[in-house]
N, C-alpha and C positions, 0 to 999 in steps of 0.2 A: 424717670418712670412716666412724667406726664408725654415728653417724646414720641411720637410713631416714626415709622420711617418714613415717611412721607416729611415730616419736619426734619429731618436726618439729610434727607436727596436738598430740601430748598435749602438748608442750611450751609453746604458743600458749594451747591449752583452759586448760592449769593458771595459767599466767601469768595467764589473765583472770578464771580463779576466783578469785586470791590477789587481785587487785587489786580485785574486788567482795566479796567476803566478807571480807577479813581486812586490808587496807590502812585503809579507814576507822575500822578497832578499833584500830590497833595503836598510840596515844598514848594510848588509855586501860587497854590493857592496861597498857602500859610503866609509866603513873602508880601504875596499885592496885596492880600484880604479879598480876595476875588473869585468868585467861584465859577468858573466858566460855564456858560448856556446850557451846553450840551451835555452836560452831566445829566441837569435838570430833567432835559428830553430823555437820555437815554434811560432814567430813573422813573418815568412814567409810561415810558415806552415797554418796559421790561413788566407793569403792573405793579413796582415797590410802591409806590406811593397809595393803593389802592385795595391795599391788603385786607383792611378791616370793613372794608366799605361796603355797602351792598352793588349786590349787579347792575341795578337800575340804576347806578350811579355811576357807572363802569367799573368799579369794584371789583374785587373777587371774591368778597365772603369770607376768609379765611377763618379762624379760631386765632385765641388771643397768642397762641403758643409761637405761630407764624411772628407775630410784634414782637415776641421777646425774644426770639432769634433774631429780626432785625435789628433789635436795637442792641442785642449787644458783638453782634457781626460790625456793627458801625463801629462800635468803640474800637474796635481792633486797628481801624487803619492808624494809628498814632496822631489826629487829629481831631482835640475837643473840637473845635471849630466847624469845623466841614460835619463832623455828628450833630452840633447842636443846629448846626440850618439847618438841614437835614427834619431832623424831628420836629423843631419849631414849626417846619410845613406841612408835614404830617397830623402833628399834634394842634398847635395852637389856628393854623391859617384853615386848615382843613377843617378840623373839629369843629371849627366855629362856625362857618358854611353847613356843616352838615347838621350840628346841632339847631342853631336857628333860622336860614334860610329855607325857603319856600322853595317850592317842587322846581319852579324856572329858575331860580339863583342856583339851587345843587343842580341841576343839567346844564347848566352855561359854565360852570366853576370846576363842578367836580368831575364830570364825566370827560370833558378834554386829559 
């Protein structure tokens, strides 16, 4: 019920991104412990990483509903691993930039 479709359409998109970018990696991640670059990029490049953020940060603003569709869209691919970077970035590296960093730290950090 909390749902619109609009969480419905990104919840679909993300699902089919994780299942083409990051499903066919994720037995080789799992083997080396390595997450390749590009993941990263295409995961900031796409605005996942930027969901909650605000605009002036590059952000998108979204509602927290957006996060709880990411986060458990991640659990799906069958690796805690690759989920907990994942959020660890989001969560603890990001957060912490946004929560205590000054207007030049969050523009040099957050907004790339």
């Amino acid at each position: 019920m909390y749902f619109t479709e609009e969480h419905h359409v990104f919840r679909k998109s993300f699902r089919d991104f994780l299942k083409k970018e990051v499903v066919p990696h994720i037995e080789k991640w799992e083997k080396t412990g390595k997450i390749d670059r590009f993941i990263w990029e295409k995961f900031g490049e796409m605005g996942y990483f930027g969901l909650s953020y605000p605009k002036e940060y590059g952000g998108i603003s979204l509602d927290i509903f957006y996060m709880v569709i990411f986060l458990e869209e991640l659990q799906k691919v069958n690796s805690g691993g690759f989920a907990a970077a994942i959020w660890a970035h989001v969560y603890l590296a990001m957060t912490h930039v946004y929560k205590e960093g000054d207007d030049q730290i969050k523009r040099k950090y957050l907004t790339p």
